[in-house]
C-alpha positions in Angstrom: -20.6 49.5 -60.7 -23.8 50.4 -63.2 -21.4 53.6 -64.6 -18.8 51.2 -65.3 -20.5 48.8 -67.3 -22.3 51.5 -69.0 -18.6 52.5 -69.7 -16.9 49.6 -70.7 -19.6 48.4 -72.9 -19.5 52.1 -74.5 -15.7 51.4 -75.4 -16.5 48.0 -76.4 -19.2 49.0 -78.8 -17.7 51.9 -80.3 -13.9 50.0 -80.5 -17.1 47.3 -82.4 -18.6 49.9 -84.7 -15.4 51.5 -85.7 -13.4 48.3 -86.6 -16.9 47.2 -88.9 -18.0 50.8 -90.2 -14.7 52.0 -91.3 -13.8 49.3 -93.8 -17.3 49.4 -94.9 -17.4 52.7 -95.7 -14.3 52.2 -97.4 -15.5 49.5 -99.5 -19.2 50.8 -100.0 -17.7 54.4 -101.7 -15.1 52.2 -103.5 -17.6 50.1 -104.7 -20.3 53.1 -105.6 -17.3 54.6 -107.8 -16.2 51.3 -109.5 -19.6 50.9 -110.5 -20.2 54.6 -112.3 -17.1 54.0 -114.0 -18.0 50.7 -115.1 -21.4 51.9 -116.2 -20.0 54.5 -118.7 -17.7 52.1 -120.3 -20.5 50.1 -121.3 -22.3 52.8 -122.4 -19.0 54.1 -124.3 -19.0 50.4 -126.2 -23.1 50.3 -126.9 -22.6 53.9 -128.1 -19.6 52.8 -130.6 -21.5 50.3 -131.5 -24.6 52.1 -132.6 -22.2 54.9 -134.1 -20.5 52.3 -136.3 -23.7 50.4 -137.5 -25.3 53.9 -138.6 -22.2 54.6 -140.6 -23.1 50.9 -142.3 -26.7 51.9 -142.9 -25.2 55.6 -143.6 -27.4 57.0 -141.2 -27.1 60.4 -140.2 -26.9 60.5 -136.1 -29.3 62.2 -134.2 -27.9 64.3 -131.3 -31.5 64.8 -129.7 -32.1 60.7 -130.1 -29.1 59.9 -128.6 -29.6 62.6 -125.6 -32.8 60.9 -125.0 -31.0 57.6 -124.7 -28.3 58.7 -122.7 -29.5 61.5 -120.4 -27.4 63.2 -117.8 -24.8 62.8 -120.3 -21.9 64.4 -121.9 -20.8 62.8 -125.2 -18.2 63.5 -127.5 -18.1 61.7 -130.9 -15.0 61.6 -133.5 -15.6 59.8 -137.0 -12.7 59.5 -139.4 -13.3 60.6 -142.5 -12.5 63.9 -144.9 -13.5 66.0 -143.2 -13.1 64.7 -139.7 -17.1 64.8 -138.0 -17.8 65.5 -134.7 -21.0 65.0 -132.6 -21.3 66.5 -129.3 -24.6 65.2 -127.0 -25.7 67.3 -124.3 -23.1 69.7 -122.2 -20.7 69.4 -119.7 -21.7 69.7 -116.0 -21.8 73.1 -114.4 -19.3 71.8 -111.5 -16.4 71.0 -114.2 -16.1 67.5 -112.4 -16.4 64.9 -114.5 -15.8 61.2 -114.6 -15.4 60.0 -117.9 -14.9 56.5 -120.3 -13.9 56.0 -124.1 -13.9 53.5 -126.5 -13.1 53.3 -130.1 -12.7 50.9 -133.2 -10.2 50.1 -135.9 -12.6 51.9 -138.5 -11.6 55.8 -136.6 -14.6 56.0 -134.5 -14.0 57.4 -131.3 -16.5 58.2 -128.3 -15.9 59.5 -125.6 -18.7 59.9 -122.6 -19.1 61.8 -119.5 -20.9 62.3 -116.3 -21.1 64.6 -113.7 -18.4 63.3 -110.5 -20.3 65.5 -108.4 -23.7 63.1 -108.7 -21.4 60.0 -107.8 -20.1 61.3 -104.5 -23.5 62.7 -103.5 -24.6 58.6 -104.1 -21.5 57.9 -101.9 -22.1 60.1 -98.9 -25.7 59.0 -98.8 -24.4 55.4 -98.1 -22.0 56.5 -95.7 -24.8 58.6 -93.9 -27.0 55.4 -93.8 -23.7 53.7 -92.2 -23.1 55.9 -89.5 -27.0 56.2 -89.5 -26.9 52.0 -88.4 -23.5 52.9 -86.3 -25.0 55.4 -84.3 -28.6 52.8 -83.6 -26.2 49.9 -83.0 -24.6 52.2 -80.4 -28.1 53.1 -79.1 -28.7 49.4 -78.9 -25.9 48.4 -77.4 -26.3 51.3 -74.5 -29.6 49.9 -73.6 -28.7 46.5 -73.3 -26.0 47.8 -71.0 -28.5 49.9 -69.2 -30.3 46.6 -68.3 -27.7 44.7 -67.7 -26.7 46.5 -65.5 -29.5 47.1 -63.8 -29.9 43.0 -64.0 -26.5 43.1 -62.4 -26.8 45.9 -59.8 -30.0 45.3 -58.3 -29.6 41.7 -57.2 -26.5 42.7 -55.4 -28.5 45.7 -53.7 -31.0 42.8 -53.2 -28.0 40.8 -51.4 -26.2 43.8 -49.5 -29.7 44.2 -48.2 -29.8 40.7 -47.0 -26.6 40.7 -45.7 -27.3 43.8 -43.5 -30.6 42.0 -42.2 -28.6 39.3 -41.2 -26.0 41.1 -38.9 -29.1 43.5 -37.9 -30.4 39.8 -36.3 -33.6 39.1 -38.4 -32.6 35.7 -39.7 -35.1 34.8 -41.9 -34.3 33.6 -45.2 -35.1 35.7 -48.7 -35.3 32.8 -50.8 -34.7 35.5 -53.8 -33.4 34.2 -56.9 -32.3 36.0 -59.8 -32.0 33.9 -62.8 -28.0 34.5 -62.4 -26.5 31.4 -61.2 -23.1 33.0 -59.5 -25.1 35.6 -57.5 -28.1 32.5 -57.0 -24.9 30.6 -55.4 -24.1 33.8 -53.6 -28.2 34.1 -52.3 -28.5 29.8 -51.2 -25.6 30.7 -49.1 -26.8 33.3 -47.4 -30.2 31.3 -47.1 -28.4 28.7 -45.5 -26.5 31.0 -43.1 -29.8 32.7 -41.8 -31.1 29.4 -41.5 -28.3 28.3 -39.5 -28.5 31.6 -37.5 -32.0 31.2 -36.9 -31.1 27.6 -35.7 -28.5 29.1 -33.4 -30.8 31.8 -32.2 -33.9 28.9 -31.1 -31.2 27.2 -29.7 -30.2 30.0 -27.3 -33.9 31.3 -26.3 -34.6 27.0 -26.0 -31.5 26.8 -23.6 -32.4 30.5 -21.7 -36.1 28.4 -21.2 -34.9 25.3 -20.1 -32.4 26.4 -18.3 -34.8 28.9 -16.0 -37.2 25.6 -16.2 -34.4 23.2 -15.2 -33.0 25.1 -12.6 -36.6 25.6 -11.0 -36.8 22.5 -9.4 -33.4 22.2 -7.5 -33.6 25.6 -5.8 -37.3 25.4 -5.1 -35.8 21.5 -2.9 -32.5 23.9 -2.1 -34.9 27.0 -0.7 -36.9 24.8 1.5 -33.7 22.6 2.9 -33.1 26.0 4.0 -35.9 27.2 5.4 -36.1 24.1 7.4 -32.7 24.6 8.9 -33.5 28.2 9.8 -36.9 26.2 11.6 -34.5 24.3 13.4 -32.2 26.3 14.6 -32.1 25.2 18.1 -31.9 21.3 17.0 -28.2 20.3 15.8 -29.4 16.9 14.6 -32.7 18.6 12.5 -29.8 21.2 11.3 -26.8 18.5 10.2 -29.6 16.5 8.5 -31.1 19.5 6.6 -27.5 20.7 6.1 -26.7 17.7 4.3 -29.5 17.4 2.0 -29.2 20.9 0.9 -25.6 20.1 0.2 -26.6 17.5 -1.9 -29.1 19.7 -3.6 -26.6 22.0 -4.5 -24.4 19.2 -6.3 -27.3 18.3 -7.9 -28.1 21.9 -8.9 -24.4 22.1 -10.5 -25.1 18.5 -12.1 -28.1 19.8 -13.5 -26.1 23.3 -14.6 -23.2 21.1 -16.3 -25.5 19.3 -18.2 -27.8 22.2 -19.5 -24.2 23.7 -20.8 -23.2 20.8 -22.8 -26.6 20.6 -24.3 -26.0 23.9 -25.4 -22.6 22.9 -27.1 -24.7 20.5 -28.9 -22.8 17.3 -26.7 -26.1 15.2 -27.0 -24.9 12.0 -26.8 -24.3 11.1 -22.9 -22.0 8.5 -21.3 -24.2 6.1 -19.8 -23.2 4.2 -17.4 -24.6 1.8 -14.8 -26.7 3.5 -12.1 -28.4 2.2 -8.9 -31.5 3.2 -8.9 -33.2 3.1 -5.9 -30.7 5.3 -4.7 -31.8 7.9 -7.3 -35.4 7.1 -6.3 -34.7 7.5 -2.9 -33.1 10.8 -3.4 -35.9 12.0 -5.2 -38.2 10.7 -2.7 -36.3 13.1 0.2 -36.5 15.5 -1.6 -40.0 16.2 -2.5 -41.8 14.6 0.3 -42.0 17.4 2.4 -43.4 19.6 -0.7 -46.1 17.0 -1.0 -46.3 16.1 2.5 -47.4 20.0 2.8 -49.9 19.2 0.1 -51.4 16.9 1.8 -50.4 13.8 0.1 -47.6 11.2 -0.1 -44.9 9.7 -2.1 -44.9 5.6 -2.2 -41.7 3.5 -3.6 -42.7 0.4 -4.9 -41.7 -2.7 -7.4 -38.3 -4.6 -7.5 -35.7 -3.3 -5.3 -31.6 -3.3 -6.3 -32.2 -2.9 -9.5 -29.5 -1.4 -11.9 -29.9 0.6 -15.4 -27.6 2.4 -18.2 -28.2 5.9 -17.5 -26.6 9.2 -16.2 -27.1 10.2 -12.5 -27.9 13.9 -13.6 -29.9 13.1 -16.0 -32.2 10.0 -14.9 -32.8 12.1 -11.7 -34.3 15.2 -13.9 -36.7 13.2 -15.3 -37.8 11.5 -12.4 -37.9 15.3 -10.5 -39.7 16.4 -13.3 -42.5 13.5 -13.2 -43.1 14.1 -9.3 -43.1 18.0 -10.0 -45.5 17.3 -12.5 -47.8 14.9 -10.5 -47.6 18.0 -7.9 -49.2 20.0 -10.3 -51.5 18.5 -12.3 -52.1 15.3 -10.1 -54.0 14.3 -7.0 -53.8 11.7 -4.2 -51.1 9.5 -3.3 -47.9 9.5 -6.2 -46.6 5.6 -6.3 -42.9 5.2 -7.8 -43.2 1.1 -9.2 -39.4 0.0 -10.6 -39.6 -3.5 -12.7 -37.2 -5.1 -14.6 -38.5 -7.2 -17.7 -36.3 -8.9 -20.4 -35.1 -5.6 -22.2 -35.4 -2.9 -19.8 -35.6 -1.6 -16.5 -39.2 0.2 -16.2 -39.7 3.2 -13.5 -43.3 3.9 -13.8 -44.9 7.1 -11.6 -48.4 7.5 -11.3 -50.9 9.1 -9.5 -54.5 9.6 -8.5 -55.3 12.7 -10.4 -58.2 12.9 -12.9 -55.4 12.4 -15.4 -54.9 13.8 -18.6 -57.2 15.1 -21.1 -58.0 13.9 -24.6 -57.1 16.6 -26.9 -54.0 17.3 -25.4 -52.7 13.2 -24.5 -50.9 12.8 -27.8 -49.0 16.2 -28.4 -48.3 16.0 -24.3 -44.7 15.7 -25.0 -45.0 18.6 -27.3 -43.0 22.0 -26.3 -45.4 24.8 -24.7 -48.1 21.7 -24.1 -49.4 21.8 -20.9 -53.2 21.1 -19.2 -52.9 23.1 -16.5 -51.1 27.0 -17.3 -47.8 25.4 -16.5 -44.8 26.4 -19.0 -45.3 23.3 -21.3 -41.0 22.5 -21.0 -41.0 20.0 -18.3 -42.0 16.1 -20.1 -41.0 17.8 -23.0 -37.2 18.3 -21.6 -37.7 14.9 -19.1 -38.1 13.1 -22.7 -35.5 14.9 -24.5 -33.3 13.5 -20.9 -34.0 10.2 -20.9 -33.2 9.9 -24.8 -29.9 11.6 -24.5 -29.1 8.7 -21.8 -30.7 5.6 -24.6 -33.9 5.4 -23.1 -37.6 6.8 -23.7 -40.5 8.6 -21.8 -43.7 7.0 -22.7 -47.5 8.3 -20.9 -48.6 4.2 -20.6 -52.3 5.6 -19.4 -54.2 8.4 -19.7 -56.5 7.8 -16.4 -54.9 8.3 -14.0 -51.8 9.4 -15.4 -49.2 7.2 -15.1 -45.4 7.9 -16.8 -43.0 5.3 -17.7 -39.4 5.5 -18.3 -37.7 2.7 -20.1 -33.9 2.2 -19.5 -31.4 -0.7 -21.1 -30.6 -3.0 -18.0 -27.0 -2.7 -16.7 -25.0 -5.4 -17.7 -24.0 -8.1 -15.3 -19.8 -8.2 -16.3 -20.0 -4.7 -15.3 -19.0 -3.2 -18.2 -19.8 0.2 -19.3 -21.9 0.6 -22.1 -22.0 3.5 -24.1 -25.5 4.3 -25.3 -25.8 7.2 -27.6 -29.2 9.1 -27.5 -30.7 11.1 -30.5 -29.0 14.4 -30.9 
């Protein structure tokens, strides 16, 4: 690209230089050779002139006078008279060239003067070498500017091809390089915008590969020991059909939870609410992790307002209760109590336990990603507050010590109806 804008701004120039410099060549010698001539024919009339005035004054011409006056110069003079007188001034040029003007009177004076041609085109080629002198620098010029122009040109789109390769090469960071050149500026905020977007993308991937492994934790930890009790109870049918069942429901749970990970990688972040009983999702909770803490050494209570009913998703409203009790597990101690109220504009599931609770410095950035008081992965209330918005509720820590979590939910409403309530993408 550089060789053919060196190229096409040669043409250009010299097609520039030839169109300007030849006419004014032609004009400038034209011009030099007008004005010689013109020259000796006013020196042709001053010299009659003087001629006839010293025949007035009958004054004798002096040839060495007038070669003083007129040097460089061959003149001829005629006077008519008996006999005829001639003057002759100087002598002809070496060369033979001559350019020469006359003039006369009506009283038979004639002069005729002459220069040497030779001296007028030697004037003339030195202005036509100063013109193809100022040809050959506007050329010069004119190749340097296209040298960095080019390089003005070429270098930004090295810059870009550069850019472009990073981006397919997967570093998506943008260059924010601008080169004073608004198409190829246009052509660089795209590209910034599409590494943005890439880098967007790419979060979003390692986010889902993290929550997903996070998510997925939880039911096949319940799953795992639904099995291990059946393989306890192998000689009890009742113990086994029980177990059986629960880790049949904690498989459709696990493929609840899996459908719902997938569509928050699809970006579908606004969930169908719809009424939900929930102390039958408290209840299933409740199963499920009692044995895990009753291996702990503690206990699960259910408390508050029974048969109550809230807008929410059964996938998703049951994540963030499993991850509340997993997190009381963790980080908690003593007895867990699960209180469910209703008050005038939602229906309020707190879960608390009787932990040391949560510390100061890390209280208000606890919903924070990678947050966590106790070497855990930091995802869990982050993702369990991300839940509960997707179904038009929040997460809120209502106190510090112990730690207790509440989740707000819109009441169902009484006609039945189903609500859609659009969380925060």
């Amino acid at each position: 690209m550089r060789r053919r804008l060196l190229t096409s701004t040669l043409v250009v120039a010299v097609i520039a230089v030839l169109l300007l410099g030849v006419p004014l060549g032609v004009v400038v010698s034209r011009l030099i050779v007008d004005e010689a001539a013109q020259e000796l024919g006013s020196e042709a009339k001053r010299l009659v002139g003087e001629v006839e005035y010293a025949r007035v004054q009958e004054t004798p011409l002096d040839p060495q006078q007038l070669e003083q006056k007129y040097p460089e110069r061959y003149i001829q003079i005629w006077e008519h008279g008996t006999p005829l007188r001639v003057t002759v001034v100087g002598s002809p040029p070496p060369s033979g060239h001559l350019m020469t003007e006359d003039a006369q009177t009506n009283t038979g004076v004639y002069v005729r003067i002459s220069r040497d041609r030779d001296q007028v085109e030697q004037d003339v080629a030195a202005r036509l070498l100063l013109i193809v002198a100022l040809a050959v620098a506007a050329l010069a010029v004119a190749v340097s500017l296209a040298v960095v122009q080019s390089r003005r040109l070429t270098l930004p789109l090295q810059d870009l091809a550069k850019i472009a390769d990073r981006l397919g090469s997967g570093d998506a960071r943008p260059s924010k390089h601008r080169y004073g050149i608004p198409e190829l500026d246009r052509v660089a905020q795209v590209l910034d915008r599409s590494a943005t977007r890439i880098s967007d993308l790419l979060t979003r991937e390692r986010e889902f590969a993290t929550d997903a492994s996070h998510q997925l934790r939880t039911p096949l930890t319940g799953l795992t020991m639904r099995l291990e009790e059946i393989v306890a109870s192998s000689g009890e049918p009742e113990v086994v059909r029980e177990e059986g069942e629960a880790a049949i429901v904690q498989a459709e749970r696990l493929t609840a939870v899996i459908d719902e990970l997938l569509a928050a990688a699809r970006r579908q972040r606004h969930a169908q609410a719809h009424p939900v009983a929930i102390d039958e999702i408290l209840g299933q909770q409740i199963i499920e992790w009692e044995p895990v803490f009753r291996d702990a050494g503690r206990e699960i209570r259910l408390d508050g307002t029974r048969g109550l009913k809230a807008m929410a998703t059964t996938g998703g409203f049951g994540q963030v209760i499993a991850s509340l009790l997993e997190n009381s597990l963790r980080h908690g101690g003593g007895a867990v109590t699960v209180t469910s109220t209703c008050g005038d504009n939602y229906v309020v599931i707190e879960v608390a336990d009787e932990g040391q609770g949560i510390a100061d410095e890390i209280a208000p950035r606890i919903f924070e990603r990678n947050v966590s008081g106790g070497g855990g992965t930091g995802l869990g209330l982050t993702l369990a507050r991300a839940l509960a918005a997707a179904d038009g509720g929040r997460l809120e820590l209502v106190r510090r010590r112990p730690a207790t979590f509440a989740v707000f939910l819109r009441p169902a409403e009484e006609n039945g109806g189903n609500r859609v309530v659009s969380g925060p993408a």
